[in-house]
C-alpha positions as CSV (number, residue, x, y, z in Angstrom):
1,X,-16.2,7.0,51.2
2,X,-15.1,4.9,48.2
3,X,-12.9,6.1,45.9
4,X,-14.2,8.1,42.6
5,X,-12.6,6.5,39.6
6,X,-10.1,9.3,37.7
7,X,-10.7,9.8,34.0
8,X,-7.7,9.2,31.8
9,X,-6.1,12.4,31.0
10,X,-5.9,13.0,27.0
11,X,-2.2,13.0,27.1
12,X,-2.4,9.2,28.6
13,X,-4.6,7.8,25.8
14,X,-2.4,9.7,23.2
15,X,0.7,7.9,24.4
16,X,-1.3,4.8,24.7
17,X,-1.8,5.1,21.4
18,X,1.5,5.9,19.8
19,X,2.8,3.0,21.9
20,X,0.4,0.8,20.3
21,X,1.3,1.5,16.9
22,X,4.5,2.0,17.2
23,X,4.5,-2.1,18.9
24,X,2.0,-3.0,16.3
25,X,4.3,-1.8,13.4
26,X,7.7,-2.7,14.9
27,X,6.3,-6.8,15.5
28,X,4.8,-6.7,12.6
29,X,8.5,-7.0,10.5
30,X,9.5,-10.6,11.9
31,X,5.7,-12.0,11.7
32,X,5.6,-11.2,8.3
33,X,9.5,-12.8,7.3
34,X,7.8,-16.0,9.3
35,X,4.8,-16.0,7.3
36,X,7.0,-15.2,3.7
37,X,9.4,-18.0,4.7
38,X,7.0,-20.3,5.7
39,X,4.3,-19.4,2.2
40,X,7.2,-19.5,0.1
41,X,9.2,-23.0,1.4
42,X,5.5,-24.3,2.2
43,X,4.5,-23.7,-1.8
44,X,8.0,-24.5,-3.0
45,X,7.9,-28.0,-1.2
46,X,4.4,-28.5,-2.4
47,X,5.1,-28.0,-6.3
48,X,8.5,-30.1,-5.6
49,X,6.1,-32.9,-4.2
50,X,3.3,-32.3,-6.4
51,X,3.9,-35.3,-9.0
52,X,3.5,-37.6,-5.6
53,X,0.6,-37.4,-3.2
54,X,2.7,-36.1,-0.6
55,X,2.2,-32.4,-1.7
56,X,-1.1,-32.5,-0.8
57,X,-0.7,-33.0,3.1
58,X,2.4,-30.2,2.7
59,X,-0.1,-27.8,1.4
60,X,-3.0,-28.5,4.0
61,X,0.0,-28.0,6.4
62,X,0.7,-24.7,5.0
63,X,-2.6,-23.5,4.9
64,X,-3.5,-24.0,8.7
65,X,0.0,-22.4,9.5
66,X,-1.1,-19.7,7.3
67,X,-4.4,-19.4,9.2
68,X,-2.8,-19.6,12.7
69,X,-0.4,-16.3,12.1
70,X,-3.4,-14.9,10.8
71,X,-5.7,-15.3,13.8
72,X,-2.7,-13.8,15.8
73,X,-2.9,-11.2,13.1
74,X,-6.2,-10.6,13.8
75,X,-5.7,-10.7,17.9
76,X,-3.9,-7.3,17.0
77,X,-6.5,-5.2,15.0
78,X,-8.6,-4.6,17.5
79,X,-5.6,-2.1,18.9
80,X,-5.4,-0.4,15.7
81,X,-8.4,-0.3,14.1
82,X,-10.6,0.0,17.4
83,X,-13.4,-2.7,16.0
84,X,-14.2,-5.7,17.6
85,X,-12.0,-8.8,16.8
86,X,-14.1,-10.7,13.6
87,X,-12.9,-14.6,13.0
88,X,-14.7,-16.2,9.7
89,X,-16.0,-19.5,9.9
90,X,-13.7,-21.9,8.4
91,X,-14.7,-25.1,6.5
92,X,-14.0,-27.8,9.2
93,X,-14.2,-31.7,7.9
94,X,-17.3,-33.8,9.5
95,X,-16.9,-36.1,12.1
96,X,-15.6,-39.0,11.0
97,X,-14.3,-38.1,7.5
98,X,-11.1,-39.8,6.3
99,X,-7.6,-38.4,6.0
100,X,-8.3,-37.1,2.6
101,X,-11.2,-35.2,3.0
102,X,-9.3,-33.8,6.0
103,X,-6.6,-32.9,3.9
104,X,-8.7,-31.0,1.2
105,X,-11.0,-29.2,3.8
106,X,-9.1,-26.3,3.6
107,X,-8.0,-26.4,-0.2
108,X,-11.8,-25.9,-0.5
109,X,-11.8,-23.2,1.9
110,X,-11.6,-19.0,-0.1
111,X,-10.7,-18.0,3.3
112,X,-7.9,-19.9,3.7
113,X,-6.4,-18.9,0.4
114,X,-7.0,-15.4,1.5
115,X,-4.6,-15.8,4.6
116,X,-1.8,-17.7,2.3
117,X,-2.3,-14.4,0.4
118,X,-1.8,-12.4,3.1
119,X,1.5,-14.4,4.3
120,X,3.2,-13.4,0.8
121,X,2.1,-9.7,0.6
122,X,3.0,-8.6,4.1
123,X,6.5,-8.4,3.8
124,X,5.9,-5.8,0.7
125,X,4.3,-3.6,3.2
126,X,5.9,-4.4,7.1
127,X,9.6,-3.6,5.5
128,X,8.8,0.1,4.4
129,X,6.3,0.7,7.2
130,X,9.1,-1.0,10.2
131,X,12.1,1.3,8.3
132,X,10.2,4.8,8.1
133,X,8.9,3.9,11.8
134,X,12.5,3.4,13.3
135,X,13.7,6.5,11.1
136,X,10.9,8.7,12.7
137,X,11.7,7.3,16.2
138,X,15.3,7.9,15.9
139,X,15.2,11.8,14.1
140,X,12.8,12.3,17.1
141,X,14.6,11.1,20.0
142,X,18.6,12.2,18.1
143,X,17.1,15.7,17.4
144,X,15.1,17.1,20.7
145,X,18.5,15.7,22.2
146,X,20.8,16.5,20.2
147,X,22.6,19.5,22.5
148,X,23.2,17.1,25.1
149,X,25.7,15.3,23.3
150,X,26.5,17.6,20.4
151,X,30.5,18.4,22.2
152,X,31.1,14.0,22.2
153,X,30.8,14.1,18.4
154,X,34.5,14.0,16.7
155,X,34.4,16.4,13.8
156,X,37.8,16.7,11.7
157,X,38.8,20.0,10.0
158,X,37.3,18.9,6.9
159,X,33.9,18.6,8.2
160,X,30.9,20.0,7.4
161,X,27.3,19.9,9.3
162,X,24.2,20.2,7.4
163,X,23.7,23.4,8.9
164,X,26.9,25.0,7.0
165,X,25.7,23.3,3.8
166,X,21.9,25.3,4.5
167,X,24.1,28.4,4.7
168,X,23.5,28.5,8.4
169,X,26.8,29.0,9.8
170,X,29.4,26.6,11.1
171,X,28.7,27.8,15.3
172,X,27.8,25.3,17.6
173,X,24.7,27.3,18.1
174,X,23.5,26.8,14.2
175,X,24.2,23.0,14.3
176,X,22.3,22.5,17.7
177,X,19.2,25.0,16.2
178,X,18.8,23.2,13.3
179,X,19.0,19.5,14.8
180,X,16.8,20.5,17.7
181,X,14.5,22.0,15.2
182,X,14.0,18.9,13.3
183,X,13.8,16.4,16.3
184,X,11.2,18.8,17.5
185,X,9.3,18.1,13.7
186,X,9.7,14.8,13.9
187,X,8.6,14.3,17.7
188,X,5.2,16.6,17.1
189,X,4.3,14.5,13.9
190,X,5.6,11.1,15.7
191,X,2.1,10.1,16.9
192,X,0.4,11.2,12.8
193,X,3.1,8.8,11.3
194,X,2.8,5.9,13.7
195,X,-1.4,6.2,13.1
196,X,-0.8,6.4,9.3
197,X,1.8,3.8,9.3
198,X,0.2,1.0,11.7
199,X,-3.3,2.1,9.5
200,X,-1.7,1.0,6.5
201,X,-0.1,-2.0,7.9
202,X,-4.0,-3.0,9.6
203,X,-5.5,-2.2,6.1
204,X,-4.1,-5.1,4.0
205,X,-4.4,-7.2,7.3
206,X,-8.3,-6.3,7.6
207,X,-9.2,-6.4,3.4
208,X,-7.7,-9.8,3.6
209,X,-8.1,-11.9,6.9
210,X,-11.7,-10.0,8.0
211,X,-13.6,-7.6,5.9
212,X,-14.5,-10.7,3.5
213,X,-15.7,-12.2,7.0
214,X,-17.6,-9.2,8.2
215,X,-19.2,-8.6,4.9
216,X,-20.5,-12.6,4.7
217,X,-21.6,-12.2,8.5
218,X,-23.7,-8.7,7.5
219,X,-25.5,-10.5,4.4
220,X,-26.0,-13.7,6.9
221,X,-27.5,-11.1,9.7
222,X,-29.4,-9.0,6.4
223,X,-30.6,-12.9,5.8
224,X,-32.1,-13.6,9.1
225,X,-33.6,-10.2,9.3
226,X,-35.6,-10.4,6.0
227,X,-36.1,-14.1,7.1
228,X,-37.6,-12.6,10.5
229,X,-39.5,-9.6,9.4
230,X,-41.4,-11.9,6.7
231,X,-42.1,-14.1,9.9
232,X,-43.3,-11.4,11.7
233,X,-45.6,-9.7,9.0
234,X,-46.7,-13.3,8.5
235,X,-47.8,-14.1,12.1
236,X,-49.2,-10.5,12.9
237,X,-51.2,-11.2,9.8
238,X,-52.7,-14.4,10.6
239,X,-53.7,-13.0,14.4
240,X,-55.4,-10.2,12.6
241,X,-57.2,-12.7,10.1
242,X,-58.2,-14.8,12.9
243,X,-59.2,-11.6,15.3
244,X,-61.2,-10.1,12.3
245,X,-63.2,-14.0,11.8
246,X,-63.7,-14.6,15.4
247,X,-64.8,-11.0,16.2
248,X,-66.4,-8.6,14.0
249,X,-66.8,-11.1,11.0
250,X,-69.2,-12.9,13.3
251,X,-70.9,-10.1,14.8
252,X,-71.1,-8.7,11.1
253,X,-72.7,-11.8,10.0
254,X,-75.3,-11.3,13.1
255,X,-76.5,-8.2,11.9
256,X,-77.4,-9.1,8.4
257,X,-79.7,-11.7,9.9
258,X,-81.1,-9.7,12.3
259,X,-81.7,-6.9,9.6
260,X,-83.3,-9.5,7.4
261,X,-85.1,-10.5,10.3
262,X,-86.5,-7.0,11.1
263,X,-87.8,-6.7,7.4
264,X,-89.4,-9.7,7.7
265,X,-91.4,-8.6,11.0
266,X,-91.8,-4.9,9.9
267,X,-94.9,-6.0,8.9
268,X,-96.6,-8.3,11.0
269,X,-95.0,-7.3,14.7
270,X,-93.7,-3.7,14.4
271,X,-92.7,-4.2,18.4
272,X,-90.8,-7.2,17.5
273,X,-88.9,-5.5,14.5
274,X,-88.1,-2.8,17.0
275,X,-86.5,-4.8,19.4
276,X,-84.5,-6.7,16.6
277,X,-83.5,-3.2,15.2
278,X,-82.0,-2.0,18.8
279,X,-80.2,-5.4,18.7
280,X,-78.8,-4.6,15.6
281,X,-77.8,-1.2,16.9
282,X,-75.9,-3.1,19.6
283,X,-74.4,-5.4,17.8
284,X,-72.7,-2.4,15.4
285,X,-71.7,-1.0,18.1
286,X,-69.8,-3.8,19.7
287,X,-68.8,-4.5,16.1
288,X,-66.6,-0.6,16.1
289,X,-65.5,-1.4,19.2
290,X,-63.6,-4.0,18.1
291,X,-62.4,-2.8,14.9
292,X,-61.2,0.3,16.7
293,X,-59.2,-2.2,19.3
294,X,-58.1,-4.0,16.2
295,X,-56.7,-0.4,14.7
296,X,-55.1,0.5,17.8
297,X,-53.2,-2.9,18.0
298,X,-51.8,-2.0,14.7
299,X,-51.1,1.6,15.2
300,X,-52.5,2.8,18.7
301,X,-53.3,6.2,17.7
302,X,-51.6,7.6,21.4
303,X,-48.8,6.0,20.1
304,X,-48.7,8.1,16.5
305,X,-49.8,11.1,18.8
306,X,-48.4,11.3,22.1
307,X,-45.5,8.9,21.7
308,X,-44.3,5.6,23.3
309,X,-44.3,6.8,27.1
310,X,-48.0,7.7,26.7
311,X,-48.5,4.5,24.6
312,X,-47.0,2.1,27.6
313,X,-48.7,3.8,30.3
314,X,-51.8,3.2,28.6
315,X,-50.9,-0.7,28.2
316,X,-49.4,-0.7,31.8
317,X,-53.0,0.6,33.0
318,X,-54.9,-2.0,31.3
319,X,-52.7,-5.0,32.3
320,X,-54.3,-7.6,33.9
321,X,-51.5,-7.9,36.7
322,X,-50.6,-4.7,38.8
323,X,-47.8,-3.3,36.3
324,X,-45.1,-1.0,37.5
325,X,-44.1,1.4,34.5
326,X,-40.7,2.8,34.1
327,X,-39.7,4.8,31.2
328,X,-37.4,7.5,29.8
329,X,-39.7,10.4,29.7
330,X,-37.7,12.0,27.4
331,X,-38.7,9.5,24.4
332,X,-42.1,11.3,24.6
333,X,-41.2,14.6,23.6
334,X,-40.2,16.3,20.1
335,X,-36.6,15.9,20.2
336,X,-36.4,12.3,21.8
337,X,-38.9,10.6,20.2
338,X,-37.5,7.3,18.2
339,X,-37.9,6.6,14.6
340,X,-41.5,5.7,14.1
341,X,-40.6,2.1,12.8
342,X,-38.6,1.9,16.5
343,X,-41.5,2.9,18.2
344,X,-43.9,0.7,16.8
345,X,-41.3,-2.3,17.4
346,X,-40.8,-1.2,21.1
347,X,-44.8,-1.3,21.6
348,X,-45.0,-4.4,20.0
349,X,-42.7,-5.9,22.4
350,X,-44.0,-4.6,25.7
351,X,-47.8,-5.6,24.8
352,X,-47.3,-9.0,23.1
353,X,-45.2,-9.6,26.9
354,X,-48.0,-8.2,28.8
355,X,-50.0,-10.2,27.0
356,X,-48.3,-13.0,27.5
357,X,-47.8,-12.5,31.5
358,X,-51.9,-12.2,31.3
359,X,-52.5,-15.7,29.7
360,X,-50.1,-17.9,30.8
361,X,-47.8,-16.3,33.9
362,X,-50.0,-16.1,36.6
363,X,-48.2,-13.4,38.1
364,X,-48.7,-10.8,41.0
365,X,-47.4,-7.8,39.3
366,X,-45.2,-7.3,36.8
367,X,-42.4,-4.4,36.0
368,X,-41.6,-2.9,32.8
369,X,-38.5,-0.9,32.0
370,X,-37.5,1.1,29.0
371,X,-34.2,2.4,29.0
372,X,-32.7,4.6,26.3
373,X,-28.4,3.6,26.0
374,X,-26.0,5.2,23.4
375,X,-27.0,3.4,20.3
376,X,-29.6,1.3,21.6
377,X,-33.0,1.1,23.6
378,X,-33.0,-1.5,26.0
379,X,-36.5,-3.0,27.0
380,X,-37.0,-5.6,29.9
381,X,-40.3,-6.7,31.7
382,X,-40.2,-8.9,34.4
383,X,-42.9,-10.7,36.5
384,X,-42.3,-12.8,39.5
385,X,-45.1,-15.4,37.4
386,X,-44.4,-19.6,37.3
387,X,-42.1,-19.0,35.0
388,X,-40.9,-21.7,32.2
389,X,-41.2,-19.0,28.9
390,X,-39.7,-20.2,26.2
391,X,-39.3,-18.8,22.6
392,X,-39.9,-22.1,20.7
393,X,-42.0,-21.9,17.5
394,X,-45.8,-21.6,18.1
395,X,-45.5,-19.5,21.8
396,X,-46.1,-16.1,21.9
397,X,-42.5,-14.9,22.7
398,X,-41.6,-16.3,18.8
399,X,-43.3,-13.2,17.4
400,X,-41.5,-11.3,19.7
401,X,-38.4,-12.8,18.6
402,X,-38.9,-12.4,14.9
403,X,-39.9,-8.4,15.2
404,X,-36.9,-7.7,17.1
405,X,-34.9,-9.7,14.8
406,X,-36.2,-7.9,11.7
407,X,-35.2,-4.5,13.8
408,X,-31.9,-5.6,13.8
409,X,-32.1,-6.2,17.8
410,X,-31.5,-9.3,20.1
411,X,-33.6,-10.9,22.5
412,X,-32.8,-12.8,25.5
413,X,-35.7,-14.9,27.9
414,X,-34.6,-16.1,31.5
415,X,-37.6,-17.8,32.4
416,X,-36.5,-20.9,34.5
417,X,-39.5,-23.5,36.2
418,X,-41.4,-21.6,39.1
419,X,-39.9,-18.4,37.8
420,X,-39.1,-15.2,37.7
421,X,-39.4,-14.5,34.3
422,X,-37.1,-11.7,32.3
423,X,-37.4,-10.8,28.9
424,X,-34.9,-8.5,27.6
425,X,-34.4,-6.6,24.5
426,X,-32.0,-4.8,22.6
427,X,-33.0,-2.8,20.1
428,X,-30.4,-0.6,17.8
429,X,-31.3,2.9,17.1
């Protein structure tokens, strides 16, 4: 019987923890003398060089040393901060441009301006931060020890422990009390300073090397979203223009000539106007049939009603191939159900795939799965079809792509020649 993996005890991840700020803190001292020394002789030898066109090269030079210590800056967050590691994208020259243009590339850069600035400032924060850390250590470790080795300390007549000046007494059992007491103070609130001091450390480090980064990649993802959702609105409303013209526009169209054609016999051949009329009746019939299959592709009333289990098991029944339905049965019920803008996304996805396995997959059955994760729903649907799915522009998987773009999710096709074909989605919730 294999082995059950054992949960890290609390105790563990809190030493993990301190040991991780304390190492954070205590390496953070001679990274940032290296970046001060090598910001401050980089800029001196620049300005000296400045009146020549050797400065120029010195400064580039500068700059990329400046942006190597902070990638290894930013290697070391991650520990701290507990967010994923976020590099920006740095101006890099084109292929084939000159040494010049190399040279300015990163002059031209914000970013790497921002890690020069971060090369001066550090200092003015890693000296304080690195001196309270090894004070804390050492009242920790020198106090809650301190009666071991209290008799090796040579004291002189003349002496006097802090525990005579607090009007404690002048016993050995005062001066051990009191030191114990505050090594014992200093080793509870050891793990609250090294958090607090490898946080303030991280939060220069992040302001300046990667929360400019984070906040250009948000408004580049906010970009593509709007950029997708308008996509999507755009497509869903050109399929509905085209449904509504090819459908009950014509059938619409029908009916008025067969009406005018019944007035017209009313007349002369009351059987024939009779029989027009009952086509007429058919035709408006077929006619609400088809606006009412138009109205559920927008908003399938089981889907409004009964929620998005009901709403797939209804697409899974009238699927073309044989389609094999799994799905958390919880998102059905009052306290499971997703946000309504969710559910209609998660819909749209498992019937535009359906529909896609119908018209062009050829498949033998077909297996939809919809998975709820912590902080996202996972959708997949897989069909053992001829595979060869793409997501180019003008397939059906594109409007897929777009409406789980504009959700915020991802989207991944594995659809090679002769198939299987796997279409995957990620949706945030």
């Amino acid at each position: 019987m294999a082995a059950l993996p054992v949960p890290a005890s609390p105790a563990r991840g809190f030493l993990r923890q301190l040991t991780r700020d304390t190492g954070y803190v205590l390496f953070s001292l001679p990274l940032a003398v290296i970046g001060f020394v090598l910001a401050v002789a980089g800029i001196s030898l620049t300005a000296g060089l400045l009146v020549t066109t050797l400065g120029l090269p010195v400064l580039a030079g500068v700059l990329y040393a400046a942006r190597g210590l902070a990638d290894l800056e930013r290697l070391r967050l991650p520990g701290v901060l507990a967010r994923p590691r976020v590099r920006p994208v740095y101006l890099t020259p084109a292929r084939g441009a000159g040494f010049w243009r190399r040279v300015f590339t990163p002059m031209r850069d914000p970013q790497s301006w921002l890690d020069l600035l971060h090369a001066f400032l550090r200092l003015v924060v890693a000296l304080p931060t690195f001196v309270l850390m090894l004070v804390w250590w050492a009242l920790a470790l020198t106090g809650t020890l301190y009666g071991a080795y209290d008799w090796a300390i040579p004291r002189g007549p003349d002496d006097q422990d802090l525990s005579q000046l607090l009007g404690m007494g002048d016993g050995t059992g005062a001066r051990i009390a009191l030191n114990t007491a505050i090594g014992l103070f200093a080793l509870l609130t050891l793990p609250l300073v090294a958090r607090a001091l490898a946080r303030v450390q991280a939060a220069l480090a992040y302001s300046l090397l990667t929360g400019v980064a984070e906040m250009r990649q948000r408004i580049v993802t906010l970009e593509e979203q709007k950029r997708a959702a308008a996509s999507a609105e755009a497509s869903a409303l050109r399929r509905l223009e085209r449904d509504i013209h090819d459908g009950p526009q014509q059938r619409l169209v029908r009916l008025a000539m067969d009406l005018g054609r019944a007035r017209q016999q009313l007349a002369a051949d009351p059987d024939a106007a009779r029989r027009t009329l009952d086509e007429a009746v058919a035709q408006t019939r077929e006619t609400l049939d088809e606006l009412r299959a138009l109205s559920r592709g927008i908003a399938p009333p089981i889907l409004v009603d009964r929620g998005l289990p009901s709403a797939l098991a209804a697409l899974a029944a009238q699927a073309l191939a044989p389609t094999e339905l799994v799905v958390d049965d919880e998102l059905g019920t009052v306290g499971g159900r997703l946000d309504p803008g969710l559910e209609s996304t998660s819909y749209f996805v498992v019937a535009e795939a359906l529909t896609n396995v119908a018209k062009h997959s050829r498949a033998g059955a077909c297996r939809v799965e919809v998975t709820r994760k912590v902080g996202r729903l996972e959708i997949s649907v897989h069909d053992d079809g001829v595979g060869g799915a793409h997501l180019a522009k003008g397939h059906g998987l594109s409007g897929i792509a777009d409406r789980v773009r504009a959700a915020g999710g991802t989207l991944a096709v594995h659809s090679p020649a002769g198939g299987p074909t796997r279409i995957h989605a990620e949706l945030p919730r």
